[in-house]
C-alpha positions in Angstrom: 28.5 -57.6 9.7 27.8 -61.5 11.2 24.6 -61.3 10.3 21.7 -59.8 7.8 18.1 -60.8 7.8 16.8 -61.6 4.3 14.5 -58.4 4.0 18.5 -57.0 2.8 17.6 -58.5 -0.7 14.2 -56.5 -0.8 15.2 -53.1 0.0 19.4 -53.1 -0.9 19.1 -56.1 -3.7 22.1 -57.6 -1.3 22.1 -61.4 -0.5 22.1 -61.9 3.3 25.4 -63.6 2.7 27.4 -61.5 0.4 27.9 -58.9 2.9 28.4 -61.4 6.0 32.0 -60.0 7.2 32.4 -56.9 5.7 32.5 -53.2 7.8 28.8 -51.8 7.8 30.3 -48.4 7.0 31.1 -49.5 3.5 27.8 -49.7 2.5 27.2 -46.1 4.4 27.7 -42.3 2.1 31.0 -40.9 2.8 29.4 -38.0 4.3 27.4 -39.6 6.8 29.9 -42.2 7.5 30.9 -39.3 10.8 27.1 -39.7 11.9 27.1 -43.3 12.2 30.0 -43.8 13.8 28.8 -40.9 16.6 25.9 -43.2 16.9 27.8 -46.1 17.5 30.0 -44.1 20.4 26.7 -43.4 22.0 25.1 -47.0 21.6 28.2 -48.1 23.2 27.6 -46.3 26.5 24.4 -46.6 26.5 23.4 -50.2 26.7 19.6 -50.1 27.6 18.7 -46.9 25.4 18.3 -47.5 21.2 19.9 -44.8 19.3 18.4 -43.6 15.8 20.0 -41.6 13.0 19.5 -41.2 9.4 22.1 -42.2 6.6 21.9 -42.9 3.2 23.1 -46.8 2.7 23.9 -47.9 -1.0 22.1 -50.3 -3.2 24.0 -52.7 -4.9 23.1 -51.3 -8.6 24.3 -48.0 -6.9 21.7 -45.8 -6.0 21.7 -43.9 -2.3 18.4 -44.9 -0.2 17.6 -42.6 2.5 17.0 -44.8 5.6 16.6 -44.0 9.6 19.2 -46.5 11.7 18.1 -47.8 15.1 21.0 -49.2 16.7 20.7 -51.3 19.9 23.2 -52.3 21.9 23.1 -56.2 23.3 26.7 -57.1 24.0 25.7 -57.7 27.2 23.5 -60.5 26.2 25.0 -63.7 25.8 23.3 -65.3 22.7 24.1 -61.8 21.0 26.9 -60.1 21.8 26.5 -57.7 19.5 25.2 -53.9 18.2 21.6 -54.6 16.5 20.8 -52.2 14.0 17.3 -52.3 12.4 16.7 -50.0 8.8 13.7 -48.7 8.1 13.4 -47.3 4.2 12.0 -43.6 4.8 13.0 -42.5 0.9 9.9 -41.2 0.7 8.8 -39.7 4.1 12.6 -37.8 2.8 11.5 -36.6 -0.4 8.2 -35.0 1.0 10.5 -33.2 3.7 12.1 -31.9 0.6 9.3 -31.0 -1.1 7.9 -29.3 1.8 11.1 -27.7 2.6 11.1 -26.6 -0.6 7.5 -25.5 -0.9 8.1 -23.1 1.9 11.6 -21.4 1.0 9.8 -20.6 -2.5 7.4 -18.4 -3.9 5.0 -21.4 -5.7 4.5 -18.8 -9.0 8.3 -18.3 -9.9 9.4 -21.2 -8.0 12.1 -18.2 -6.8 13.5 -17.8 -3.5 10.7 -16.2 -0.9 10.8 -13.4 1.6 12.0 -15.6 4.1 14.7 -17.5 2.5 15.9 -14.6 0.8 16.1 -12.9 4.1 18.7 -15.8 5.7 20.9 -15.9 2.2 21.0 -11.7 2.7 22.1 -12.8 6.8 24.6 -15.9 5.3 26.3 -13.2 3.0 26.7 -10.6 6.1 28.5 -13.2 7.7 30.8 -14.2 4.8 31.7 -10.7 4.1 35.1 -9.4 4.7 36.5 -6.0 5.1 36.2 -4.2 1.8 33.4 -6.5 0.3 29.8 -5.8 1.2 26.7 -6.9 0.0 23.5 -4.6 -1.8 20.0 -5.4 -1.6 17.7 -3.9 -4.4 14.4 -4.0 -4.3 12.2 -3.9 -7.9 8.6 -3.2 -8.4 6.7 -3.6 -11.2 5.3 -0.7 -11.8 1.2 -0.9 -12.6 1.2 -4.5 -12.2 -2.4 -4.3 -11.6 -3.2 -3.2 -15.3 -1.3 -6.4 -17.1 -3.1 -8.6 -14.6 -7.2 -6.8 -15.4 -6.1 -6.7 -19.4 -4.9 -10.3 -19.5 -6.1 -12.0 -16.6 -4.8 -13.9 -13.7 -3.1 -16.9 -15.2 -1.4 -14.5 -17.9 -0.4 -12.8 -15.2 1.3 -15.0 -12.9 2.9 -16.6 -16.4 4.4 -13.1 -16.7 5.9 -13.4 -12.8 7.6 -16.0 -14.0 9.3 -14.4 -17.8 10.2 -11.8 -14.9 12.1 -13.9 -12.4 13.8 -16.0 -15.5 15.5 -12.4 -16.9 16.3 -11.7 -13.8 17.9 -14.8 -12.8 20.1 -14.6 -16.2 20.9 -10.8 -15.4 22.3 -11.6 -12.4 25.7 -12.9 -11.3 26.7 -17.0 -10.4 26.1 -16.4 -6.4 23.7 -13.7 -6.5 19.8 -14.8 -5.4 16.8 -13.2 -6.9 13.7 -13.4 -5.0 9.9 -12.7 -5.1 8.9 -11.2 -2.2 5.6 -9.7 -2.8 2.7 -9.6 -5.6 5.0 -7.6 -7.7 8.0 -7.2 -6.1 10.9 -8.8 -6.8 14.4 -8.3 -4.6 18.2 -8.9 -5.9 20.6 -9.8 -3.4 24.0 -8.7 -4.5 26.5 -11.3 -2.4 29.7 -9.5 -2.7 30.1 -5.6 -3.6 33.9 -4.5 -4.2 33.0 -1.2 -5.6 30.3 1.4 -4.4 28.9 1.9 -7.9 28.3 -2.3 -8.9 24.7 -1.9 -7.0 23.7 1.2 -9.7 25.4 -0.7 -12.4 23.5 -3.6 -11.9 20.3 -1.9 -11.8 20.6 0.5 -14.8 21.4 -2.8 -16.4 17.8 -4.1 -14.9 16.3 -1.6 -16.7 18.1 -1.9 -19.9 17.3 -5.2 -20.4 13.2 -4.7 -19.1 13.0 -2.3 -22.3 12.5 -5.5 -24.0 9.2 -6.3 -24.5 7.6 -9.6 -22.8 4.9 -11.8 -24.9 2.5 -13.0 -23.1 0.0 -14.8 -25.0 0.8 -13.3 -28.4 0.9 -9.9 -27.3 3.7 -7.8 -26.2 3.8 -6.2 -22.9 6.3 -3.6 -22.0 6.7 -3.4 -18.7 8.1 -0.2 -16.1 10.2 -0.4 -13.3 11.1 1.5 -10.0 13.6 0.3 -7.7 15.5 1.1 -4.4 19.1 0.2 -3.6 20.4 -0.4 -0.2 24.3 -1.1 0.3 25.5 -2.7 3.7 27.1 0.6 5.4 27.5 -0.7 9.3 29.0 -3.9 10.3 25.9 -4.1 12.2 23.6 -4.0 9.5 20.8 -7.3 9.0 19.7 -8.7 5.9 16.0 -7.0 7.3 17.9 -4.0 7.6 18.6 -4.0 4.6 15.6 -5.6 3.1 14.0 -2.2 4.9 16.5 0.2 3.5 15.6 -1.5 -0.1 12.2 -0.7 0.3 12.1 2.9 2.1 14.1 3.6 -0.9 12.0 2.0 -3.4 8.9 4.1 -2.1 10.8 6.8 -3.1 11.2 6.0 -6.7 7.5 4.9 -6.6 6.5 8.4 -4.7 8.8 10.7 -7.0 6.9 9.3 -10.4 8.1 5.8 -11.2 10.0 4.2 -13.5 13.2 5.0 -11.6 15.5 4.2 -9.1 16.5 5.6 -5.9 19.3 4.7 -3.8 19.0 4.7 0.3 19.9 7.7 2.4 20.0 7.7 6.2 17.5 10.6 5.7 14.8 8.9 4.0 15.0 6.6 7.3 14.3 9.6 9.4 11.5 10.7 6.8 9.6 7.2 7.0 10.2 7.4 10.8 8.7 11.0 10.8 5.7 9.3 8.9 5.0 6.7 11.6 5.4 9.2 14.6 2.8 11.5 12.4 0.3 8.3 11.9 0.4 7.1 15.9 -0.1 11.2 16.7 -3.0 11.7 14.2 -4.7 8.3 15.8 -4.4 10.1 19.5 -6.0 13.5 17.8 -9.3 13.3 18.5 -9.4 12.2 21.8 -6.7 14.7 22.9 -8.9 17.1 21.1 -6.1 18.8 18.9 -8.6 18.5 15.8 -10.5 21.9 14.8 -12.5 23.2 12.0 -12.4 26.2 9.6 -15.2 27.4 7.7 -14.9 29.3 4.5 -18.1 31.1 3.1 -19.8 30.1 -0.5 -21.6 33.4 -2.2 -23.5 34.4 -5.1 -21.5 36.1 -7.0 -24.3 37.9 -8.4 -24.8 39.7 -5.1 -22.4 38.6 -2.3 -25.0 37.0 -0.4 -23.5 34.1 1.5 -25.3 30.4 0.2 -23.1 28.3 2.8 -19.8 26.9 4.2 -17.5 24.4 3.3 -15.7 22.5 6.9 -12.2 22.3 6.6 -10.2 20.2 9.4 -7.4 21.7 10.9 -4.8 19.5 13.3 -3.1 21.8 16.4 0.0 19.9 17.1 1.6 20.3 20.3 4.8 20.3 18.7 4.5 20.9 14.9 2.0 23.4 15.3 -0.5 23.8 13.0 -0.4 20.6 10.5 -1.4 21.2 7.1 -4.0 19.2 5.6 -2.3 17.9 2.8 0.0 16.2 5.1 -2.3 14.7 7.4 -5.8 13.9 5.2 -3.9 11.3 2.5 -2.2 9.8 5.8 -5.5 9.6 7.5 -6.8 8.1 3.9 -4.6 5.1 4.0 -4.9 3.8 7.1 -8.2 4.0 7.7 -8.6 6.6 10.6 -10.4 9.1 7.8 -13.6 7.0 8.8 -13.5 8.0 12.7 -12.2 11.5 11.5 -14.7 12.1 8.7 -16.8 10.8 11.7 -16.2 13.6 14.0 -15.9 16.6 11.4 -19.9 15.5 10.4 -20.4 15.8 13.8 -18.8 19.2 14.7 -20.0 21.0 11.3 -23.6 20.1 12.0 -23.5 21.3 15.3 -21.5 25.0 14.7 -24.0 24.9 12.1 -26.8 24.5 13.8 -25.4 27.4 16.2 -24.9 29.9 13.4 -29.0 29.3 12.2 -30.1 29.8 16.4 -27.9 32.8 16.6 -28.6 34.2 13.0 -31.9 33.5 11.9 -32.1 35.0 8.8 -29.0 32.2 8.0 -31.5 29.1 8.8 -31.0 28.4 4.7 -27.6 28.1 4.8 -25.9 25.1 4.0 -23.0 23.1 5.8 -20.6 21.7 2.9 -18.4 18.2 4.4 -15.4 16.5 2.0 -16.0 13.0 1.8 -13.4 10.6 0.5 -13.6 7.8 -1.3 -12.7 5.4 1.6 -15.3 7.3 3.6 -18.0 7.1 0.7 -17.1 3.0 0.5 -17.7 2.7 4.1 -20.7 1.1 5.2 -21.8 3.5 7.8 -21.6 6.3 5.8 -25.4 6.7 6.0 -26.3 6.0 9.8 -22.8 8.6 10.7 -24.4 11.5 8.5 -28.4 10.6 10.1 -26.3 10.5 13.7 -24.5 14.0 12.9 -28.0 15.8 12.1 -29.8 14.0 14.8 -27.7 14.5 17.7 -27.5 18.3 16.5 -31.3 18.8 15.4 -29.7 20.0 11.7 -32.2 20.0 9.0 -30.5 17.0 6.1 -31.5 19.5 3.7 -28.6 21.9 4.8 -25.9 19.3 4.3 -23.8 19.2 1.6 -21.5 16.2 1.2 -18.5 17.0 -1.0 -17.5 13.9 -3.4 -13.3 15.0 -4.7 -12.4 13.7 -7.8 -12.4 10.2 -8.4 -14.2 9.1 -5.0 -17.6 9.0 -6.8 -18.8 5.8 -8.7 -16.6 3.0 -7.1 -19.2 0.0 -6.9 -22.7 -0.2 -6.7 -23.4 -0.2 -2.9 -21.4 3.5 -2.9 -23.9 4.7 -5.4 -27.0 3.0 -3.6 -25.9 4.8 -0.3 -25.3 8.7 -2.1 -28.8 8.0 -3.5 -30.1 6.8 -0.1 -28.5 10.4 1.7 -30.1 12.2 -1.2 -33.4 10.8 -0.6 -33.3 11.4 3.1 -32.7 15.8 2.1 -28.5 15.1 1.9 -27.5 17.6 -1.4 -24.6 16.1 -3.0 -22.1 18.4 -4.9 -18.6 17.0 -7.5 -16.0 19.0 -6.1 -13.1 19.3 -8.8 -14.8 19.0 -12.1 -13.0 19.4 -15.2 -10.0 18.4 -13.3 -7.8 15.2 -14.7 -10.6 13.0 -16.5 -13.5 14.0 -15.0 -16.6 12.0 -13.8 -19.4 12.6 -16.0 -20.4 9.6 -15.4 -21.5 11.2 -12.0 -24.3 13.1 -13.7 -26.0 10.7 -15.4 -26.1 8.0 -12.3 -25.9 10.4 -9.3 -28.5 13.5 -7.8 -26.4 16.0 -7.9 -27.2 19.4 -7.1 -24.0 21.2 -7.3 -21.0 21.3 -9.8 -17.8 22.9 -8.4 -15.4 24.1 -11.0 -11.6 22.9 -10.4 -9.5 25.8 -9.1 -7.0 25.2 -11.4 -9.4 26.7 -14.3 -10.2 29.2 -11.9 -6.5 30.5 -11.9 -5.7 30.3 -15.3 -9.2 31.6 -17.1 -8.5 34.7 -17.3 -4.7 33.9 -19.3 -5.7 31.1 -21.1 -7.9 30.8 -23.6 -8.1 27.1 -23.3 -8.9 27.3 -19.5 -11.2 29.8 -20.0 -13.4 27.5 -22.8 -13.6 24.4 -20.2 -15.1 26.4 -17.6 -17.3 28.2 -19.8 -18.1 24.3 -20.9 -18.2 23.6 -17.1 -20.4 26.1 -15.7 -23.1 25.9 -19.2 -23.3 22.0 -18.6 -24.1 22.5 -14.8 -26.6 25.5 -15.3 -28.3 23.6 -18.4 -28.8 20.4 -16.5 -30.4 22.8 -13.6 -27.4 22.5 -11.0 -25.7 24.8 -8.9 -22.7 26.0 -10.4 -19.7 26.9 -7.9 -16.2 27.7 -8.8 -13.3 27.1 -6.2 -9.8 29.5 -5.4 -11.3 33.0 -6.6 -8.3 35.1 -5.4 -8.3 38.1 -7.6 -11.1 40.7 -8.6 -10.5 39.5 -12.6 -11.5 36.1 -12.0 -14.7 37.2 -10.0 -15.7 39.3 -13.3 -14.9 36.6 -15.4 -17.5 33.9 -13.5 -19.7 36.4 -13.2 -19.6 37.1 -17.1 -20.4 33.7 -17.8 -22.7 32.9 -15.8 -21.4 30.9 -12.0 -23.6 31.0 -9.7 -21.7 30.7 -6.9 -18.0 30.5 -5.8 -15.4 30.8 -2.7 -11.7 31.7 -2.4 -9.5 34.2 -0.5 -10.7 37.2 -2.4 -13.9 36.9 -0.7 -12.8 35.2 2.2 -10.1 32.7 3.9 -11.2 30.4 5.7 -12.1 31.0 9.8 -12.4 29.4 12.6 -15.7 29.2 14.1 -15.6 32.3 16.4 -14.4 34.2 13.5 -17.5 32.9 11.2 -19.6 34.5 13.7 -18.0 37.7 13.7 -18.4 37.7 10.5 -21.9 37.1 10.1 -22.4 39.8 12.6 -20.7 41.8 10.3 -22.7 40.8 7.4 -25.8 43.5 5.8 -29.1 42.1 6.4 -30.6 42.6 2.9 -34.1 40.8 1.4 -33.9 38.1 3.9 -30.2 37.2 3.2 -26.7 37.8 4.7 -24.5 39.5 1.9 -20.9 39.5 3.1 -20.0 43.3 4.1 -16.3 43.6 2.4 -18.0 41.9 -1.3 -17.2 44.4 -4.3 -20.0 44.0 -6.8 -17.5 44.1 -9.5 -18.8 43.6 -13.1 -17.1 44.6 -16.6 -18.3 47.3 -18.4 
């Protein structure tokens, strides 16, 4: 150095003479002493272009200062001679990087690893991994979450994230990362695995130590887990491919009852890819026209006269065949497509309804029974799809019965408003499932309803259990008291028709009086129907009573 401008005392406490003749790279950090000199090279052949770098220069008490380097070369001037370098102090521009750097490779709760940072470690560990030492990914969830965060609150909450990552953290080995990677999921990235069974071992040791209860503002909370393991089997494998893996498997444990773990199988893969192949197929349905409808009649069991029919959506596959609805209806459920589907079977029931009243007259009463769910009840065109469905097919509103399943009934006030806005416009609203789980009496005091349907699970076990037998006698006395219909579901054998009839059902359905039919088979079947006192009583109905 021949020369330093007196701004060297300001920002490096230096005098501009103490330092007149010693090497610039002294005052430089060993590790970026290879930078500057790279800079100089390139300074040095390139006369009329300034080169700037960043290195940290010492201050004279000892301290590193993070400053950006502008060298210029003018030996080719002759007052100069010489490599100008100007230093601009950019400590703090340096530190925000930081922060910011940090701020997005960290969840801001747990101040843990994120997604994507724990996504690159996973990829960095891949790479350092040798033949016989892999690395696992598990993936944790905390099962309920939802609960500790409604009893406790949102601060609580998220001071409970952060117990969670600190016993995780301490669980772990030096070199392992644990991450949060979702509201309540955490993920455990196990760096090196010698021996297939470390992944289990580390996670029955997860849930040994979550046994322990956390306190969260002087209360305890025990909290549940489910996990899913995923160990690096290909040398192909991706930190997302395992990340993945972690997770199919996780939804396993979550699927199979919680508060386990599951570890990753090549044919869960094919099962979640069968999933996604199902969901794009079922979004194609109705326009391919694959979807039909079965009807299954409702009668009095006093008589056999039939009161109605309940729609039930069938899906003709071109290659599974015929799809069961318990396979497609919670699929359609969660991703939305039960609106346009519950869309069309409104449509199609009113119409084959209105059919069967032109064809039959004496069947004009009859009503046309629709399951709504409750992502169908909380949609907002709930009301104008049912007035579309009876308009377009001239069906009286007063023949529709919309089908509320168990727990899709009283979720927010503008779901209520709209049932009460159908009712008042002729729709007859009926609580399929009662008795089953907790169920929603609620329903009865803030809904019209006009028809109570008795769980089939009582149904199957009335006549063998005592206990079964006393709820739907408790069932069918609080809908007939309270001036409802009162319908049991599944009747299957002659004994349980004699035991509704004995105390007192009105109505009921199940595959002792009939399975449910397609459409052309609903009209042979009311041609085969007796014509008796202005009703249709179903011709194969045994009028079977006790003694």
């Amino acid at each position: 150095m021949r020369f330093l401008s007196t701004s060297i005392d300001r920002f490096f406490a230096y005098s501009p003479t103490e330092l007149v003749g010693q090497p610039f790279a002294e005052l430089l950090h060993p590790t970026d002493k290879p930078v500057f000199e790279g800079g100089v090279q390139k300074a040095l052949t390139a006369s009329a272009h300034p080169i700037t770098l960043s290195c940290r220069v010492r201050h004279k008490l000892g301290s590193w200062t993070h400053c950006e380097i502008t060298i210029t070369n003018m030996l080719h001037q002759s007052t100069l001679q010489a490599l100008v370098l100007n230093i601009r102090d950019v400590t703090d521009r340096k530190e925000m990087e930081e922060r910011l750097a940090h701020v997005a490779a960290h969840d801001p709760v747990t101040s843990l690893p994120n997604r994507m940072t724990f996504r690159t470690e996973a990829d960095a560990a891949l790479e350092r991994s040798q033949p016989g030492r892999g690395i696992a990914v598990l993936a944790l969830d905390i099962d309920d979450f939802k609960v500790v965060n409604d009893a406790l609150g949102q601060r609580a909450g998220d001071d409970l994230l952060g117990m969670i990552g600190g016993r995780l953290s301490k669980i772990v080995r030096p070199g392992d990362v644990v991450a949060r990677i979702g509201a309540d999921e955490f993920a455990v990235l196990m760096a090196t695995v010698v021996h297939e069974d470390q992944p289990v071992r580390l996670t029955e040791r997860i849930f040994e130590h979550f046994r322990a209860p956390f306190r969260v503002e002087e209360r305890e909370v025990v909290l549940r887990l489910s996990a899913g393991i995923a160990v690096q089997a290909r040398p192909e494998d991706t930190g997302e491919t395992l990340m993945r893996n972690a997770d199919i498997a996780l939804n396993a444990a979550k699927s199979a009852g919680k508060g386990r773990w599951v570890q990753y199988g090549p044919e869960q893969h094919a099962s979640v890819s069968d999933r996604m192949e199902l969901e794009v197929d079922l979004a194609h349905a109705l326009e391919r026209r694959q979807l039909v409808l079965h009807y299954q009649p409702a009668v009095r069991l006093a008589d056999g006269a039939i009161v109605g029919f309940e729609a039930f959506v069938r899906w003709s596959h071109p290659r599974r065949g015929m799809v069961s609805p318990a396979d497609f209806i919670p699929l359609a459920d969660e991703t939305g497509l039960i609106v346009p589907l519950q869309r069309w079977v409104l449509g199609q029931a009113c119409a084959d309804g209105r059919q069967w009243q032109l064809g039959y007259p004496v069947a004009s009463g009859l009503t046309m029974s629709v399951n709504v769910s409750q992502r169908g009840l909380a949609h907002p065109d709930l009301v104008a799809d049912v007035t579309q469905a009876c308009v377009a097919a001239r069906f009286d509103p007063l023949h529709l019965v919309l089908e509320l399943t168990q727990g899709a009934t009283l979720k927010g006030k503008e779901t209520i408003d709209r049932l009460i806005e159908l009712h008042q416009r002729g729709v007859k609203l009926a609580l399929d499932d009662f008795g089953a789980d907790s169920a929603p009496l609620s329903a009865l005091r803030d809904l019209p309803v006009d028809i109570v349907k008795l769980d089939q699970s009582f149904v199957a076990r009335m006549t063998s259990s005592p206990t079964d037998a006393t709820v739907a006698r408790a069932v069918i006395d609080l809908g007939n008291t309270l001036g409802m219909m009162t319908m049991a579901d599944g009747i299957e054998r002659a004994e349980q028709l004699v035991a509704l009839q004995r105390i007192g059902c009105t109505a009921g359905q199940g595959y002792y009086l009939s399975r449910p039919l397609p459409a052309s088979g609903i009209e042979r079947l009311l041609g085969d129907c007796t014509e008796e006192a202005g009703v249709l009583r179903l011709a194969s109905f045994k009028l079977e009573r006790a003694g």
